[in-house]
C-alpha positions as CSV (number, residue, x, y, z in Angstrom):
1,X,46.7,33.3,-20.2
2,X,46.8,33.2,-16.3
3,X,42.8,34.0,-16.2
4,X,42.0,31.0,-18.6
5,X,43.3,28.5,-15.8
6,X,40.8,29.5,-13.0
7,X,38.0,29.9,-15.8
8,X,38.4,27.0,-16.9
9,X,38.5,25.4,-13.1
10,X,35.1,27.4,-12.6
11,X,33.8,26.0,-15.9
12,X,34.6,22.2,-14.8
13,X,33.5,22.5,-11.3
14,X,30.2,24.0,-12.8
15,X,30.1,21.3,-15.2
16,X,30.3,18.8,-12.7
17,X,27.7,20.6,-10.2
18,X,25.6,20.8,-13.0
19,X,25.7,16.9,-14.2
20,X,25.4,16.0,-10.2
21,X,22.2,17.9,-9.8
22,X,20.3,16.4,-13.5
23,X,21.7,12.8,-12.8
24,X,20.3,13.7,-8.7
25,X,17.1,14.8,-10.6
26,X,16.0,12.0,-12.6
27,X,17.1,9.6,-10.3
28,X,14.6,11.7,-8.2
29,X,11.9,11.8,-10.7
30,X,12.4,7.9,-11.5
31,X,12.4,6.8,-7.5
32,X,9.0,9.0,-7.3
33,X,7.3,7.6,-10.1
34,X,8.3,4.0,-8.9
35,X,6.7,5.0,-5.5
36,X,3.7,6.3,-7.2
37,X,2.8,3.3,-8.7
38,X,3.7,1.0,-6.0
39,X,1.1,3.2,-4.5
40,X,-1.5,2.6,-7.3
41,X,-0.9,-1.1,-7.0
42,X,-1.9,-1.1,-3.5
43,X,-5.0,0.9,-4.6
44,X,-5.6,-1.4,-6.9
45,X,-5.6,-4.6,-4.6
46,X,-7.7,-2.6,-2.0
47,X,-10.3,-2.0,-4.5
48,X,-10.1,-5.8,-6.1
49,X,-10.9,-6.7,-2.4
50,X,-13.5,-4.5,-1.7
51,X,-15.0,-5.6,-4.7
52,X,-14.8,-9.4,-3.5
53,X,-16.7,-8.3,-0.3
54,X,-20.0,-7.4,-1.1
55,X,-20.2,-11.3,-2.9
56,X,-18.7,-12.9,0.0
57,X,-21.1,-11.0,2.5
58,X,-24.1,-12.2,0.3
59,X,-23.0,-15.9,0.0
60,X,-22.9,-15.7,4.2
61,X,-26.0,-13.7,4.3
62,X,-28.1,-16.6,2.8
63,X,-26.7,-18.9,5.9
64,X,-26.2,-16.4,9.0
65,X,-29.3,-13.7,8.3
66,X,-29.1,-12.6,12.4
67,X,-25.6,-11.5,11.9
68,X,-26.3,-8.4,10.9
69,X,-23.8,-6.4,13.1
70,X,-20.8,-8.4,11.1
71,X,-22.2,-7.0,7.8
72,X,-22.4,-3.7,8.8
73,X,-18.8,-3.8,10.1
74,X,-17.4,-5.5,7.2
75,X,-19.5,-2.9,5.0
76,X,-18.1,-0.3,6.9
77,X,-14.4,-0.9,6.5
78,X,-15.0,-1.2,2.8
79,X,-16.0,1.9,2.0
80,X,-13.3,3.1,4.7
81,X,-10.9,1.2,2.5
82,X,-12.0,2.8,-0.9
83,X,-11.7,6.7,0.5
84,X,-8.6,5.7,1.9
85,X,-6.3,9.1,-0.4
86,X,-2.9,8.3,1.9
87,X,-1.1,5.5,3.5
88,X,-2.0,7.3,7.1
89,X,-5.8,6.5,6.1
90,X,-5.2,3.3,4.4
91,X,-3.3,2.0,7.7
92,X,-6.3,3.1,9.5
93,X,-8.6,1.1,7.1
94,X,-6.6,-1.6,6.7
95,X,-7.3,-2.8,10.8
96,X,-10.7,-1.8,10.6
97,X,-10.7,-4.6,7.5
98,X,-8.8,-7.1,9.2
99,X,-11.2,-6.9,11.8
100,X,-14.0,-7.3,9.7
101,X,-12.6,-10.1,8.1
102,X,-12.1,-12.0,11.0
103,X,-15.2,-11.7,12.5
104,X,-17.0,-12.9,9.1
105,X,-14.6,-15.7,9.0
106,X,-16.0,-16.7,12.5
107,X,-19.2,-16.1,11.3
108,X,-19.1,-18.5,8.4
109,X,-17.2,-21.0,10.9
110,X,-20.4,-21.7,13.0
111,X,-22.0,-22.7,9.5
112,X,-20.6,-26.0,8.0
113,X,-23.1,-25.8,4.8
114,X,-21.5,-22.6,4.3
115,X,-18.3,-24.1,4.3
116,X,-19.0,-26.8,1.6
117,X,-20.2,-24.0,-0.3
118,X,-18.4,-23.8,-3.7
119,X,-19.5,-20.2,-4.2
120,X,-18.0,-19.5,-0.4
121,X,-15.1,-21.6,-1.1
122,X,-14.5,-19.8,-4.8
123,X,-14.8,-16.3,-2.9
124,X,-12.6,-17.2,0.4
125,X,-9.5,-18.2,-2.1
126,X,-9.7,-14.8,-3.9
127,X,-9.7,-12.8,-1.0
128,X,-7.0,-15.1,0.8
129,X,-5.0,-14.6,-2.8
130,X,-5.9,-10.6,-2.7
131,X,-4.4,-10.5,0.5
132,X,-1.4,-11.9,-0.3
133,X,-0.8,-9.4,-3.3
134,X,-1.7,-6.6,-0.6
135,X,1.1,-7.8,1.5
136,X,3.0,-7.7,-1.8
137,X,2.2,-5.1,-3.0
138,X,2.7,-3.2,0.8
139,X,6.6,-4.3,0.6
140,X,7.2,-3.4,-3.1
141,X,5.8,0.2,-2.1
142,X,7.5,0.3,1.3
143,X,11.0,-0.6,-0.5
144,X,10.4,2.5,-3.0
145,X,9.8,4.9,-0.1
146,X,12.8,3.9,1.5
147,X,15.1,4.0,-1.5
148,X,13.2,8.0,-2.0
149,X,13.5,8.7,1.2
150,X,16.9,7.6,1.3
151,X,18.2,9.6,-1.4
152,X,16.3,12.8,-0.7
153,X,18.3,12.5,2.8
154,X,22.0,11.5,1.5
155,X,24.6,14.5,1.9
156,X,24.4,16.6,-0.8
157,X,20.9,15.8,-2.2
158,X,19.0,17.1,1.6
159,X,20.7,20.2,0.5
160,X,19.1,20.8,-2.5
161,X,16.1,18.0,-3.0
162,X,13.2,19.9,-1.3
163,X,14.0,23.2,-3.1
164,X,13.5,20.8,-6.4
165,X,10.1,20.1,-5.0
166,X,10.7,16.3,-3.7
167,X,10.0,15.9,0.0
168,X,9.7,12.3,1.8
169,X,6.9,10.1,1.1
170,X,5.3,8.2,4.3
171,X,5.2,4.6,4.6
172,X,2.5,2.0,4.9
173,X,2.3,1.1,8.3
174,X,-0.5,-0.3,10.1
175,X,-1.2,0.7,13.9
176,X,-1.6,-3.1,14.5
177,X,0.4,-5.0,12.1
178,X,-0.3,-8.5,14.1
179,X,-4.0,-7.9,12.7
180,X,-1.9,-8.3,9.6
181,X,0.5,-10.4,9.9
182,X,-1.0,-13.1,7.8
183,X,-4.2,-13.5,6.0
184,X,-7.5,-14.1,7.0
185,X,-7.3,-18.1,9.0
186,X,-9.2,-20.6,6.6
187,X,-10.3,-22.9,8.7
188,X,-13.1,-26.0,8.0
């Protein structure tokens, strides 16, 4: 009868390392997968974007042929944008794009046709409504890596959460984030 009280001791503290560790572990798996497609949602802005581009950088073409050098920029940080695989290379392409942007934007400044231009005006809203759903889309996915992050670091989980195959996820920062702090000016 004396053994069966320190079994039974082992056998709850088991029990309750054991329930710790599959409640750690789907919390885990559930942060991840949240991250993940936060992720994917940022992908999916980047590529509505890029796909907004190649219209917008006809509908200037037809006003501002001799700018050829903003085309080739802009053309440039689109296809840097769609090979972006991590948030490292998406940062990267992200200033590249903002630059871009800007520089189209001054482009199609210097043209007032241009500007009255429903096609140019249609375009410009997207983009400037894309770009707000990036930003969106940048803090809904920066929030999940910090909750991951968080939670992989927490006493007891660092102990066990990289042997369970979870390590921290980085977040999307940009080098220049005043190139980003706001959408592409509208100006007429």
């Amino acid at each position: 009868m004396e053994w069966l009280i320190p079994v039974l001791i082992v056998v709850a503290l088991a029990a309750i390392v054991g329930i710790y560790l599959w409640a750690t572990y789907n919390s885990l798996v559930t942060l991840k997968v949240r991250v993940d497609e936060a992720w994917s949602d940022i992908t999916v802005q980047l590529k509505r974007r890029a796909d907004l581009l190649p219209n917008l950088i006809e509908t200037v073409k037809g006003y501002a042929a001799h700018e050829k050098g903003v085309f080739e920029s802009v053309t440039k940080a689109r296809a840097e944008t769609l090979s972006a695989q991590s948030p490292a290379d998406a940062s990267v392409a992200e200033n590249h794009m903002q630059t871009a942007l800007k520089s189209i934007f001054a482009v199609a400044e210097a043209y007032p046709q241009l500007q009255a231009s429903q096609n140019y005006l249609q375009l410009q809203g997207e983009l400037v409504d894309t770009e707000d759903k990036i930003q969106a889309s940048r803090r809904f996915y920066n929030g999940g890596v910090r909750e991951f992050n968080t939670k992989i670091k927490v006493f007891p989980n660092h102990l066990f959460a990289r042997n369970l195959g979870f390590s921290e996820r980085d977040f999307f920062e940009v080098a220049d984030s005043a190139a980003i702090a706001e959408p592409p000016r509208v100006q007429f």
